[in-house]
C-alpha positions in Angstrom: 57.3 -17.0 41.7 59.6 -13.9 41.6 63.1 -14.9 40.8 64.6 -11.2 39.7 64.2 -8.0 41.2 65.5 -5.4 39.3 65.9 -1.8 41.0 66.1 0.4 38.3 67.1 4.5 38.9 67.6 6.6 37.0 70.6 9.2 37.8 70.6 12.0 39.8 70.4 15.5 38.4 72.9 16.6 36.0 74.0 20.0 34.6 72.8 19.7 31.1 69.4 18.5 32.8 69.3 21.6 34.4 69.6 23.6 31.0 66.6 21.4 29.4 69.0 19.6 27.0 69.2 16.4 24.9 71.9 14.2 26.6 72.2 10.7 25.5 75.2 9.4 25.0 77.3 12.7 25.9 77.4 13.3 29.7 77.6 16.0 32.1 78.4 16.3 35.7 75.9 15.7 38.6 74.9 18.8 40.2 74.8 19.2 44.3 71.3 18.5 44.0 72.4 15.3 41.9 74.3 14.7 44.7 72.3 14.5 47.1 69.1 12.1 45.7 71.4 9.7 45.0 73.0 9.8 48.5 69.2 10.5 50.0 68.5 7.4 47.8 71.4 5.3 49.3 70.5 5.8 52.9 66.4 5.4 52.3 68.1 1.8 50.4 70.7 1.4 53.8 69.0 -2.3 55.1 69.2 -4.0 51.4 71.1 -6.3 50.3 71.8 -6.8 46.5 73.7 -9.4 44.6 74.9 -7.1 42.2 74.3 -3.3 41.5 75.8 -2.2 37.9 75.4 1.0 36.6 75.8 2.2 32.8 79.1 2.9 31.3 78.5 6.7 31.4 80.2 8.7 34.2 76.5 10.4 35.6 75.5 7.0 36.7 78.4 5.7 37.7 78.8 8.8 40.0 75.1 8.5 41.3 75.6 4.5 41.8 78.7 5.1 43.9 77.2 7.9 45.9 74.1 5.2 46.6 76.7 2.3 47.3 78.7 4.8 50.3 74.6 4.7 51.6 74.4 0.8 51.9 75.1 -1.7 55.0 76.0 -4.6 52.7 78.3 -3.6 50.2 77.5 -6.3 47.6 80.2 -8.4 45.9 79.4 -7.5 42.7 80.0 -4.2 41.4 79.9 -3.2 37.6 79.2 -1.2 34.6 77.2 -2.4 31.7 77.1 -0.2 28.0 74.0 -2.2 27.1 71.9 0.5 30.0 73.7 3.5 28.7 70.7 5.9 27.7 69.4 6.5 24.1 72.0 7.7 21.1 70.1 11.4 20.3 72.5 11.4 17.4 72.8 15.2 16.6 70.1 16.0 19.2 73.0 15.4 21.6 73.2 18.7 23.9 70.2 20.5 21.9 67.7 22.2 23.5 64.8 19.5 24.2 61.6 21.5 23.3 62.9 23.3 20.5 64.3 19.7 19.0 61.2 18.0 19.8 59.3 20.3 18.0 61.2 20.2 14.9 60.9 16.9 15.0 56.9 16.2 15.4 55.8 19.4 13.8 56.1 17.9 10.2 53.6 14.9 11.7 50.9 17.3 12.9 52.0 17.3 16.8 52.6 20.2 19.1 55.4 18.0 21.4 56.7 14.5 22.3 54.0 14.2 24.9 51.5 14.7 22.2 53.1 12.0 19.7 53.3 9.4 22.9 49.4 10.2 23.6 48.0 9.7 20.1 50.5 7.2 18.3 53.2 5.9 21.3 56.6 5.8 22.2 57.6 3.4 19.5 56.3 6.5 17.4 58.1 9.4 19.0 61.6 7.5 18.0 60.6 6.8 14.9 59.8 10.0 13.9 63.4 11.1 15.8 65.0 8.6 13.7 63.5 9.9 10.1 63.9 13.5 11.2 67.7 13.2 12.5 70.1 14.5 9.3 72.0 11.5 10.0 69.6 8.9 10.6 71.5 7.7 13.8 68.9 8.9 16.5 68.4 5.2 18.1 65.2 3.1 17.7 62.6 1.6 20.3 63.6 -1.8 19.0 66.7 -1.4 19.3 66.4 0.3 22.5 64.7 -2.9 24.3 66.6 -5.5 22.8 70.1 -3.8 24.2 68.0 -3.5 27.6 67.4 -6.8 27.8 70.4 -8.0 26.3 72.2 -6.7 29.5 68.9 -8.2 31.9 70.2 -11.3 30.2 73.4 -11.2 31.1 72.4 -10.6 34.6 70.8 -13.4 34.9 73.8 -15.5 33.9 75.9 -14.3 36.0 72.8 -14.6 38.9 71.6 -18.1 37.9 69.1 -18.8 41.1 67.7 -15.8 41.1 68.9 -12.2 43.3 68.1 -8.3 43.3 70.0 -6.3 41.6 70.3 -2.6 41.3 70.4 -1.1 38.0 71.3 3.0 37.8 70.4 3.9 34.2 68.5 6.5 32.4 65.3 8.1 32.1 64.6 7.5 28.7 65.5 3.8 28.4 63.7 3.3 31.7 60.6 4.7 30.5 61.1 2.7 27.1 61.5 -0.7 29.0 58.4 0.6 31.3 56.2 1.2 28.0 57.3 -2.1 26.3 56.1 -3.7 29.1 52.4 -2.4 29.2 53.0 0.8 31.8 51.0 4.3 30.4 53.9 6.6 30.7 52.3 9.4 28.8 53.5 12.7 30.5 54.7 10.8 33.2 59.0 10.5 32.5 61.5 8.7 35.6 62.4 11.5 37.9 65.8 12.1 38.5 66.7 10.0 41.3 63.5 7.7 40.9 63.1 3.9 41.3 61.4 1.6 38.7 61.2 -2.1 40.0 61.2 -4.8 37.4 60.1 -8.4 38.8 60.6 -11.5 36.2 59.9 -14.9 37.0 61.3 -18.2 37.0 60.4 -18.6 33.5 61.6 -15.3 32.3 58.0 -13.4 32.0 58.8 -9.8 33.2 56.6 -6.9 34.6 56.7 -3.5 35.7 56.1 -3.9 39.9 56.7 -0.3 40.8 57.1 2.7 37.7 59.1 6.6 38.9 58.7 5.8 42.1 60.3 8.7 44.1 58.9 10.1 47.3 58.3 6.5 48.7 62.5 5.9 47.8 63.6 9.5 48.0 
């Protein structure tokens, strides 16, 4: 039996997204297009009712979570942030261009991009290979990347301890992480800006992907 429901989105569109550039843990503002999916996502959302919505500690989604929360009917009582659904440290990535970094970064193992890497060897793969390849060693790992994901799922759940939905705004590259670790193919197929992932766990803590990058059905 379903306990959790976990709506996770991933921000609306920012201006470094626009420029096809690595932003992690740096931010940038949402653009009017930004804007507007997470207000377009609020109002398609207007008739739920969650127990909590929390976004990460970075401005983008706090931005695109309050822009969803002006949408609702029920304002929930809970309102947070969380640092454990921030998105992945790039470590000197950070504000790169993507497809000239990711190149740099797979050429050495024989692939053309990170699509390539994710097809033939897996997601775990493509941030190893980030990791090895970063100068300083810093660029964030898949383990590492679940366990803060569902450090803050855990914490959640204390705070919710008979169940609830919750609303999540996070990132696309966590999201797709948690979305891999959890058995979904998410080869050439990234969250969309603005894009729902629903996450259902049960009451003995056994989670699953219900719904991956859902978007025109939510936006």
């Amino acid at each position: 039996m379903t306990k959790y429901v976990f709506y996770l989105v991933r921000h609306g569109e920012t201006f470094l997204n626009t420029l096809g550039r690595f932003q992690g843990w740096i931010d940038s503002e949402l653009t009017a297009k930004g804007k507007s999916q997470a207000s377009r996502l609020g109002a398609t959302l207007r008739d739920e009712r969650f127990d909590l919505v929390v976004a990460s500690d970075l401005p983008r989604t706090v931005k695109t979570r309050d822009l969803i929360l002006a949408e609702l009917k029920h304002y929930p009582a809970d309102v947070r942030t969380m640092a454990a659904f921030r998105e992945i440290f790039f470590s000197t990535y950070e504000g790169t261009p993507v497809a000239e970094s990711i190149h740099k970064i797979t050429a050495p193992y024989g692939y053309r991009d990170q699509e390539d890497v994710v097809a033939h060897e897996g997601l775990r793969a493509m941030r190893q290979y980030m990791h090895e390849q970063d100068p300083a060693h810093a660029a964030e790992l898949y383990p590492a990347l679940v366990e803060r994901f569902n450090s803050g799922l855990t914490k959640l759940t204390h705070q919710l301890p008979n169940g609830g939905r919750v609303l999540v705004v996070s990132h696309g590259s966590i999201i797709r992480t948690i979305a891999d670790y959890l058995g979904v193919n998410t080869v050439n197929n990234a969250p969309t800006n603005g894009s729902v992932t629903k996450l259902v766990m049960d009451d003995n803590g056994n989670m699953k992907i219900d719904t991956y990058n859902e978007f025109a059905k939510f936006n």
